[in-house]
The first five atom37 places (N, CA, C, CB, O) and aatype in JSON, in Angstrom:
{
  "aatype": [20, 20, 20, 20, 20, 20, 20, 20, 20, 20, 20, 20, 20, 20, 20, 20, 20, 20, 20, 20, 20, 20, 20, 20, 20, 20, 20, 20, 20, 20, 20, 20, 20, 20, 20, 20, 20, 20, 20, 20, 20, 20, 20, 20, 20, 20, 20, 20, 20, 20, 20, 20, 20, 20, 20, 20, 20, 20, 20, 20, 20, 20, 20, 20, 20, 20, 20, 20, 20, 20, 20, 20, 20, 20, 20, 20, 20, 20, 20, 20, 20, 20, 20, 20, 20, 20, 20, 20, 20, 20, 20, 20, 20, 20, 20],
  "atom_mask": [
    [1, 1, 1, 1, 1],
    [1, 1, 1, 1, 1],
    [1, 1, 1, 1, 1],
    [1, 1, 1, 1, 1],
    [1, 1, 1, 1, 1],
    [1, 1, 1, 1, 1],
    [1, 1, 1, 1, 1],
    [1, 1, 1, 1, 1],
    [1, 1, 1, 1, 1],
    [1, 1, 1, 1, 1],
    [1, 1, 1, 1, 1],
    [1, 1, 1, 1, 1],
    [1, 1, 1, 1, 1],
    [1, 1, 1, 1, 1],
    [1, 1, 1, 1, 1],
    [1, 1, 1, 1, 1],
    [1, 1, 1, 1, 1],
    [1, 1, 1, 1, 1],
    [1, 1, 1, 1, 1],
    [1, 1, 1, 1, 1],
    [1, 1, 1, 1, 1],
    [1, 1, 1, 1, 1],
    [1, 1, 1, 1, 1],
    [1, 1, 1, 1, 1],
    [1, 1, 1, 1, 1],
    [1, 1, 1, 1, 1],
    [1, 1, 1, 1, 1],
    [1, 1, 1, 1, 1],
    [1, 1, 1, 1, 1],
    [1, 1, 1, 1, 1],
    [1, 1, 1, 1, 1],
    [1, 1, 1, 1, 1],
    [1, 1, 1, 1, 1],
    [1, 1, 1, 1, 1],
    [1, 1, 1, 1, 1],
    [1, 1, 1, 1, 1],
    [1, 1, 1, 1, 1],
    [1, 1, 1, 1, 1],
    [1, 1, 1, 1, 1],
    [1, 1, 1, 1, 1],
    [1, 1, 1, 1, 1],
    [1, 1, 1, 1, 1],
    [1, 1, 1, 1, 1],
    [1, 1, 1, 1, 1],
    [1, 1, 1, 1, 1],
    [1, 1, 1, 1, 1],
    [1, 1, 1, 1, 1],
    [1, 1, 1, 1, 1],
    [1, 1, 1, 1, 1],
    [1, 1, 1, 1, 1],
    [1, 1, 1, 1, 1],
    [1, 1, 1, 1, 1],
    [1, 1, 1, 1, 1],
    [1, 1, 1, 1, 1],
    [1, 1, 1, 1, 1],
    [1, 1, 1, 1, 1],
    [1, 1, 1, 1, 1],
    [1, 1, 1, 1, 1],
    [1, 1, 1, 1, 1],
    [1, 1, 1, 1, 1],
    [1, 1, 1, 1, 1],
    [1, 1, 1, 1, 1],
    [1, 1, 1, 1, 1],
    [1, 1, 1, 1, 1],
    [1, 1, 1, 1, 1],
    [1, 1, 1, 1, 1],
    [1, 1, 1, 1, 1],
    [1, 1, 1, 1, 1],
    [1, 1, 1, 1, 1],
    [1, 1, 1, 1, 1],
    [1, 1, 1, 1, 1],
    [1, 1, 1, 1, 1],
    [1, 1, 1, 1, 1],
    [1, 1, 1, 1, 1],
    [1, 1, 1, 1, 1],
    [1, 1, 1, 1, 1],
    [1, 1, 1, 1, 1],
    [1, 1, 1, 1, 1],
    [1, 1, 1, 1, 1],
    [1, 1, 1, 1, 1],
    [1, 1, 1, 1, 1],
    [1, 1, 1, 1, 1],
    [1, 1, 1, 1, 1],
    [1, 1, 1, 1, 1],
    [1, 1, 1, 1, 1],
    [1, 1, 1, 1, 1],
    [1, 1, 1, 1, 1],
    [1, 1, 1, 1, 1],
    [1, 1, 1, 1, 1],
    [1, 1, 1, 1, 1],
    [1, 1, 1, 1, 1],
    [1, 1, 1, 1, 1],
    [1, 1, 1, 1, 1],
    [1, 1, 1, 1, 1],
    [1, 1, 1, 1, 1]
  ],
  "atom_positions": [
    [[129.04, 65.73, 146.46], [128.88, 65.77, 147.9], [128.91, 67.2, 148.43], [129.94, 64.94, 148.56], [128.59, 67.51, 149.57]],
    [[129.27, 67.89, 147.63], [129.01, 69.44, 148.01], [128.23, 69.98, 148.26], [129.19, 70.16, 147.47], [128.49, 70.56, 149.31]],
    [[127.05, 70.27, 147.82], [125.87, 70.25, 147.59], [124.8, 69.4, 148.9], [125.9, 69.66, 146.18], [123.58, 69.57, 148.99]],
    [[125.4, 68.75, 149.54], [124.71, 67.39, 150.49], [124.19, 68.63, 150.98], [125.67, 66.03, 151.68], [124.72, 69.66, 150.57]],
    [[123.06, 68.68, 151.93], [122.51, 69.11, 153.21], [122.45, 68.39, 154.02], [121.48, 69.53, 153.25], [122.66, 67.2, 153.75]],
    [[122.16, 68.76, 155.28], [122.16, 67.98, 156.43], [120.78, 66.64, 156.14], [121.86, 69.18, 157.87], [119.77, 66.7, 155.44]],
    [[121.43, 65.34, 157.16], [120.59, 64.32, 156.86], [120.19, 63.85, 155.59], [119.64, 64.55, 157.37], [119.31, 63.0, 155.63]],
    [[120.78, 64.31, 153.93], [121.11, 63.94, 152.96], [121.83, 62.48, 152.98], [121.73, 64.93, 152.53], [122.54, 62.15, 153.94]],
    [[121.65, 61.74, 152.03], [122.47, 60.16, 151.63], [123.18, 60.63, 150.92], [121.78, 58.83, 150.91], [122.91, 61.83, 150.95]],
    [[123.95, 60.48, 150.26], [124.92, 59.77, 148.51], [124.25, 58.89, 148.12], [126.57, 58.94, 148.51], [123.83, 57.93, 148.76]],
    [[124.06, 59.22, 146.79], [124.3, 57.78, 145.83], [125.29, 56.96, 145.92], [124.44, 57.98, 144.52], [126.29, 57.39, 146.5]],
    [[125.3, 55.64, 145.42], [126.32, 54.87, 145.74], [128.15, 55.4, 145.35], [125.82, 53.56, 144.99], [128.49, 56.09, 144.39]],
    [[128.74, 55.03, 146.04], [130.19, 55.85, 145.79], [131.31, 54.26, 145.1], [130.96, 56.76, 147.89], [131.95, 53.43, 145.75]],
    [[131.16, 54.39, 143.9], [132.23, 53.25, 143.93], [133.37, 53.23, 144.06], [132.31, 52.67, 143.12], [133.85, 53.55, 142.98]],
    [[134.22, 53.02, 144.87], [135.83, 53.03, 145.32], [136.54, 52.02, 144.54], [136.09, 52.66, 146.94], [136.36, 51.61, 143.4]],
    [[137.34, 51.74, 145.42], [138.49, 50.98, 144.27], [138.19, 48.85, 144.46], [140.82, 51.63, 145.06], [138.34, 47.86, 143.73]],
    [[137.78, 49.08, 145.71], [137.45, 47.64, 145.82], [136.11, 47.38, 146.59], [138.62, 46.91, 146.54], [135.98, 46.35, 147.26]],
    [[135.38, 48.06, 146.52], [134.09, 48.69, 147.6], [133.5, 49.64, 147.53], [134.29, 48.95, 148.74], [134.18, 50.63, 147.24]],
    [[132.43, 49.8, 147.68], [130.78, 51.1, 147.67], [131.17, 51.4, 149.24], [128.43, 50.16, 147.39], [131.8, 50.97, 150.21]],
    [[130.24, 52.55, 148.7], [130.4, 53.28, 149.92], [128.73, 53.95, 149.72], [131.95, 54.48, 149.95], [128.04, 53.74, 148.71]],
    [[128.29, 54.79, 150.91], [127.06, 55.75, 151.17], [127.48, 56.88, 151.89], [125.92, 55.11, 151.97], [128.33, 56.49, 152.69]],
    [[127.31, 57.99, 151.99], [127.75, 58.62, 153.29], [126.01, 59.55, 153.43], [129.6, 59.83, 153.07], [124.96, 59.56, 152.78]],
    [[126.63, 60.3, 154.85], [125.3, 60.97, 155.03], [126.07, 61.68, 155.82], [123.9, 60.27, 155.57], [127.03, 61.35, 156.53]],
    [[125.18, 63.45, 155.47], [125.52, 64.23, 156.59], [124.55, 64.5, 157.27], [126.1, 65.29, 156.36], [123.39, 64.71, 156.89]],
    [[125.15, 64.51, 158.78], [124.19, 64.36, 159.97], [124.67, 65.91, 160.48], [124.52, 62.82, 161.19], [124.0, 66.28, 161.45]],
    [[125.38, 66.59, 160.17], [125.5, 67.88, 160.72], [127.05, 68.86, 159.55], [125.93, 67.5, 162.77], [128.11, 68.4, 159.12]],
    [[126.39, 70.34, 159.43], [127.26, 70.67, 158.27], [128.41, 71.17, 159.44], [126.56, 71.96, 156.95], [129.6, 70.97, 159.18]],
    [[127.99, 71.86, 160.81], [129.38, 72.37, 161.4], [128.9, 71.03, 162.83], [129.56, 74.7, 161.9], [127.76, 70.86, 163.27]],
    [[130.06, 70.35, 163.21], [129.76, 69.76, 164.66], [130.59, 70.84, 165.79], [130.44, 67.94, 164.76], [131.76, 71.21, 165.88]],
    [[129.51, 71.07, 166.48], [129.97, 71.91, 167.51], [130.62, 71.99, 168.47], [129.46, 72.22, 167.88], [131.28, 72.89, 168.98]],
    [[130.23, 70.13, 168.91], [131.57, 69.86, 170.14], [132.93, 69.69, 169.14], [131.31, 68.06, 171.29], [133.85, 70.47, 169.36]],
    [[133.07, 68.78, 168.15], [134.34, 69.09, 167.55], [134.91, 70.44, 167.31], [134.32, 68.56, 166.43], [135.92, 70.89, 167.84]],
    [[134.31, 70.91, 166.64], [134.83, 72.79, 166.55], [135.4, 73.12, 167.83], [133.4, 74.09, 166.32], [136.6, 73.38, 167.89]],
    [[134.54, 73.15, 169.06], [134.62, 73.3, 170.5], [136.21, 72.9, 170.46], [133.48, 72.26, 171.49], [137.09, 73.72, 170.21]],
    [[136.45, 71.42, 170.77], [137.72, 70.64, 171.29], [138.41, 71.65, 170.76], [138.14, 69.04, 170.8], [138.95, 72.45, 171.52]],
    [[138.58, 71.85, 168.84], [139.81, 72.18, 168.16], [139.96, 73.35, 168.54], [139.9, 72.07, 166.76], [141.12, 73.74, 168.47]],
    [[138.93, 74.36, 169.07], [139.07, 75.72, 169.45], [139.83, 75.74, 170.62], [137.83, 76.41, 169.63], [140.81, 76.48, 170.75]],
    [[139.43, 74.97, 171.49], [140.38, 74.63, 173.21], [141.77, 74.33, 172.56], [139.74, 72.84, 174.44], [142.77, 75.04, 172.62]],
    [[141.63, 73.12, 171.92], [143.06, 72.61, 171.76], [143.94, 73.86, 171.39], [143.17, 71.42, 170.55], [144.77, 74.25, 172.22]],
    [[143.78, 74.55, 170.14], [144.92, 75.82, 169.52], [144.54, 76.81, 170.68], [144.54, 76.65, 167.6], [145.2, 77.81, 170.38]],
    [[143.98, 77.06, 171.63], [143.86, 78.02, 172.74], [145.1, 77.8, 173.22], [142.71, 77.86, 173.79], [146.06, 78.56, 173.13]],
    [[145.01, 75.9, 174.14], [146.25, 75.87, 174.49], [147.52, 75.59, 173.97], [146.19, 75.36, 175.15], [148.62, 75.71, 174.53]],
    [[147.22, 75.17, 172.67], [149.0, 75.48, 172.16], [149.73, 77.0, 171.72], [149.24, 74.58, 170.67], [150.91, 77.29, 171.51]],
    [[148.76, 77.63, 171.69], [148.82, 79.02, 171.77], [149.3, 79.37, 172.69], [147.86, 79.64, 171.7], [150.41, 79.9, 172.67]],
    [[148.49, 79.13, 173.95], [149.25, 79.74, 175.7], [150.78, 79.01, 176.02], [148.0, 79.05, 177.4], [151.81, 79.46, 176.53]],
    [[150.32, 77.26, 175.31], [152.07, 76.43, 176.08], [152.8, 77.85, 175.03], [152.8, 73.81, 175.29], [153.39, 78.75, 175.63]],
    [[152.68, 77.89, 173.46], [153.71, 78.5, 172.69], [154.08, 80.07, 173.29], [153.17, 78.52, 171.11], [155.1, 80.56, 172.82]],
    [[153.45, 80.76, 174.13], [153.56, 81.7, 174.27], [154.25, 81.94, 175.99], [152.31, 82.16, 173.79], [154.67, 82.96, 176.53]],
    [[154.15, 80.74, 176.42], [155.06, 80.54, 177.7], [156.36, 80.22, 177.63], [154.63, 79.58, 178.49], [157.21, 80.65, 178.41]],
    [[156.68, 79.11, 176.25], [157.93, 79.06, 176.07], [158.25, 80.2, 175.3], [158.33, 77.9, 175.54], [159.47, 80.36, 175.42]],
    [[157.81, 81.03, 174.61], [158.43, 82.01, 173.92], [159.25, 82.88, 175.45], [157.13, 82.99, 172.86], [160.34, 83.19, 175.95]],
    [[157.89, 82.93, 175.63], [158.47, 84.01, 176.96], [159.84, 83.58, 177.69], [157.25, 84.05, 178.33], [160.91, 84.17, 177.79]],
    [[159.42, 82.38, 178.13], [160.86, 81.47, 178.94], [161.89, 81.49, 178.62], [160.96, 80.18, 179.02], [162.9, 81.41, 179.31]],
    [[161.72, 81.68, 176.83], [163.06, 81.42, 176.47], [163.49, 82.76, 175.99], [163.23, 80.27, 175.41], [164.62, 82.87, 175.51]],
    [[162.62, 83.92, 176.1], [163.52, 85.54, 175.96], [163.97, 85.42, 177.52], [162.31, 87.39, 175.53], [165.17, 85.28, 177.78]],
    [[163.15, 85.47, 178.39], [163.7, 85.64, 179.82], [165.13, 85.17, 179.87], [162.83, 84.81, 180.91], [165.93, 86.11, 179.89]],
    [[165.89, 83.48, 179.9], [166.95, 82.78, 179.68], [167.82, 83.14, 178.66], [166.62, 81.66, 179.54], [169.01, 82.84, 178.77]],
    [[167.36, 83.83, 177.53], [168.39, 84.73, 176.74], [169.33, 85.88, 177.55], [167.51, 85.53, 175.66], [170.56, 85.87, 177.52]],
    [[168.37, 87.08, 178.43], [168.92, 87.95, 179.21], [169.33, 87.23, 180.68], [167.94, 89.13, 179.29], [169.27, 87.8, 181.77]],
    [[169.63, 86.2, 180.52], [169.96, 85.91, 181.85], [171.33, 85.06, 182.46], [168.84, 85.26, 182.21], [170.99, 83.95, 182.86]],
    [[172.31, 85.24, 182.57], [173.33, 84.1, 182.97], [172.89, 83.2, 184.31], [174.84, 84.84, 183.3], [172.51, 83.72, 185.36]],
    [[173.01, 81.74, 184.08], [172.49, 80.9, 184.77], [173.99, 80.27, 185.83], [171.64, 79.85, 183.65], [175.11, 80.48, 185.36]],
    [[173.92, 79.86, 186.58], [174.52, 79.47, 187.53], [174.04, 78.58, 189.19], [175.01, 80.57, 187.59], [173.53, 78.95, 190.25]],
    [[174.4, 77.66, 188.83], [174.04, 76.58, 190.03], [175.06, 76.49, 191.22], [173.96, 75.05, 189.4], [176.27, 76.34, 191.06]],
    [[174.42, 76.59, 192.44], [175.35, 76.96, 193.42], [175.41, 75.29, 194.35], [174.7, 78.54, 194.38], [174.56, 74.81, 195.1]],
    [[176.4, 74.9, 194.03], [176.3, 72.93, 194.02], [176.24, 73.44, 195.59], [178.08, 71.45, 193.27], [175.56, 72.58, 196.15]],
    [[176.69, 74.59, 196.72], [177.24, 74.11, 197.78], [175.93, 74.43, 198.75], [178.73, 74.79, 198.12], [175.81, 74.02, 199.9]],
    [[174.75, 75.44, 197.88], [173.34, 75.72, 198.4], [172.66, 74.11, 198.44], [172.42, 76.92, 197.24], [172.04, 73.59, 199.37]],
    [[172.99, 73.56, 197.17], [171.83, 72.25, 196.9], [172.25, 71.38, 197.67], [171.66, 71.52, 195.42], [171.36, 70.58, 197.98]],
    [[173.75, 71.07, 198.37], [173.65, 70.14, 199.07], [173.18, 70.25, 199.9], [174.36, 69.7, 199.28], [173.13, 69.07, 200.28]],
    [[172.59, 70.92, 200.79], [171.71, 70.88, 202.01], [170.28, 71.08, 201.73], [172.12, 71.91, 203.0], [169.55, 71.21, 202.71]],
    [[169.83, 71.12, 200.71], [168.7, 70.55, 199.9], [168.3, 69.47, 200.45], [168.95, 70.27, 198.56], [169.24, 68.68, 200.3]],
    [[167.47, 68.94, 201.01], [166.81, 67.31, 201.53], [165.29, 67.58, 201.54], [167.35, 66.69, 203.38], [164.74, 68.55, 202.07]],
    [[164.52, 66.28, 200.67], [163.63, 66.46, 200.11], [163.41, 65.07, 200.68], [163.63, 66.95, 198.74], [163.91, 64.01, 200.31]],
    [[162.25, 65.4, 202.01], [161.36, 63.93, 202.59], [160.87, 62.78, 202.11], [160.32, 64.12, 203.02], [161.13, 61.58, 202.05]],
    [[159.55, 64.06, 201.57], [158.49, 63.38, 200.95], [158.18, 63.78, 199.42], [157.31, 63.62, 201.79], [157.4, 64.59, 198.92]],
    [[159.07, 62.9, 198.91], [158.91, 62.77, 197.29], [157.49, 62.16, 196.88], [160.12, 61.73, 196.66], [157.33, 61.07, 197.43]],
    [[156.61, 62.48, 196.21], [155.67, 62.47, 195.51], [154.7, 61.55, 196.26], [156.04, 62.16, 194.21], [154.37, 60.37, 196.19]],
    [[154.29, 62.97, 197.24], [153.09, 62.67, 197.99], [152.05, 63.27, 197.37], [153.13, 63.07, 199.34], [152.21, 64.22, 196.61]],
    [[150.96, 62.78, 197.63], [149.33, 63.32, 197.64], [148.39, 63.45, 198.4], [148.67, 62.84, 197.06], [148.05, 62.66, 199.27]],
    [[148.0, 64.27, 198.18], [146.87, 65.17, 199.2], [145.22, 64.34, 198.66], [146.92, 67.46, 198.67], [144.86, 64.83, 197.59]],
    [[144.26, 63.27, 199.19], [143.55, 62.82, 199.32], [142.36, 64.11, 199.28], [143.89, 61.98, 200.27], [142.42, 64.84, 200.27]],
    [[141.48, 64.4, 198.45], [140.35, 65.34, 198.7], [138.89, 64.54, 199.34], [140.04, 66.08, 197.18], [137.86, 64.11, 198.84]],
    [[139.42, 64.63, 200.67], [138.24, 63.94, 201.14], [136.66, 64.06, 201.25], [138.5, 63.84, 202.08], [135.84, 63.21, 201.6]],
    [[136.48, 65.29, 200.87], [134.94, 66.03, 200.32], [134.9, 65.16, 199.36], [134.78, 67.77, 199.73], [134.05, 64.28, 199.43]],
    [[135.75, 65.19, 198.31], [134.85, 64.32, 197.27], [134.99, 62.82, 197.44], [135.26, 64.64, 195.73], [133.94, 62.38, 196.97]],
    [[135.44, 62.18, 197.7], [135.56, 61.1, 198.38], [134.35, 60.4, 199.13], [136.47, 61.4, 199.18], [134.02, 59.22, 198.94]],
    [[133.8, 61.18, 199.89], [132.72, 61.09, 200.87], [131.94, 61.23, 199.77], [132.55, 62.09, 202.15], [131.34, 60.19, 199.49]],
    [[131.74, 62.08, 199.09], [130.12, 62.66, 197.89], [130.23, 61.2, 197.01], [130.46, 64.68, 196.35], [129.18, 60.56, 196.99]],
    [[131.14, 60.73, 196.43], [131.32, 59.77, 195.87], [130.9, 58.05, 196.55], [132.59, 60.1, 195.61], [130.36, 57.14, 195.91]],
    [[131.1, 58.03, 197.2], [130.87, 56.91, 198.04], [129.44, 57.19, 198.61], [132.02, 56.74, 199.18], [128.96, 56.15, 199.05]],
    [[128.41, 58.53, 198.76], [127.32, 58.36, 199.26], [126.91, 58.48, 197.63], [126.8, 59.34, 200.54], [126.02, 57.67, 197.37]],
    [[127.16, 58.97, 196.9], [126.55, 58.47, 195.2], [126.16, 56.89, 194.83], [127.86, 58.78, 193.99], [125.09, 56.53, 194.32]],
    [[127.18, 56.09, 195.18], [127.3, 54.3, 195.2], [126.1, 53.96, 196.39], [129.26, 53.57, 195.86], [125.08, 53.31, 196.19]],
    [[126.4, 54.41, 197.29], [125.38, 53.63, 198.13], [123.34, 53.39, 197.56], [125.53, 54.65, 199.69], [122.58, 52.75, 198.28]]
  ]
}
């Protein structure tokens, strides 16, 4: 199968309880490559945010001031903002 070129068959492949054929339809796929290139982009950037986060919190003594947070009051817990431009574009798309 080394040797395959693109749009190449196999000869029959006998397995252990079943044949097989394969065919290659492409030697590099480009949107896959693509994804895996994005994907290690961003585990690269998350890994390099927590690196950072966590030298920052090394040089740092932390301390919570309980008597600031009690006057902390928080309304509107997990609201959303409606984008009504697209909303409208969407609904004249359906019509």
């Amino acid at each position: 199968m080394k040797n395959l070129k693109e749009g190449e068959v196999t000869d029959l492949i006998d397995g252990d309880s079943s044949y097989f054929v394969a065919r290659l339809d492409k030697e590099v796929d480009e949107d896959a490559t693509e994804e895996t290139r994005q994907s290690i982009i961003e585990q690269r950037k998350d890994d390099l945010y927590d690196e950072t986060l966590d030298g920052w919190k090394e040089g740092i003594e932390w301390a919570v001031k309980e008597k600031v947070w009690d006057d902390v009051n928080f309304d509107n817990l997990f609201t959303t903002i409606k984008d009504t431009e697209t909303e409208s574009t969407t609904e004249q798309a359906t019509e």
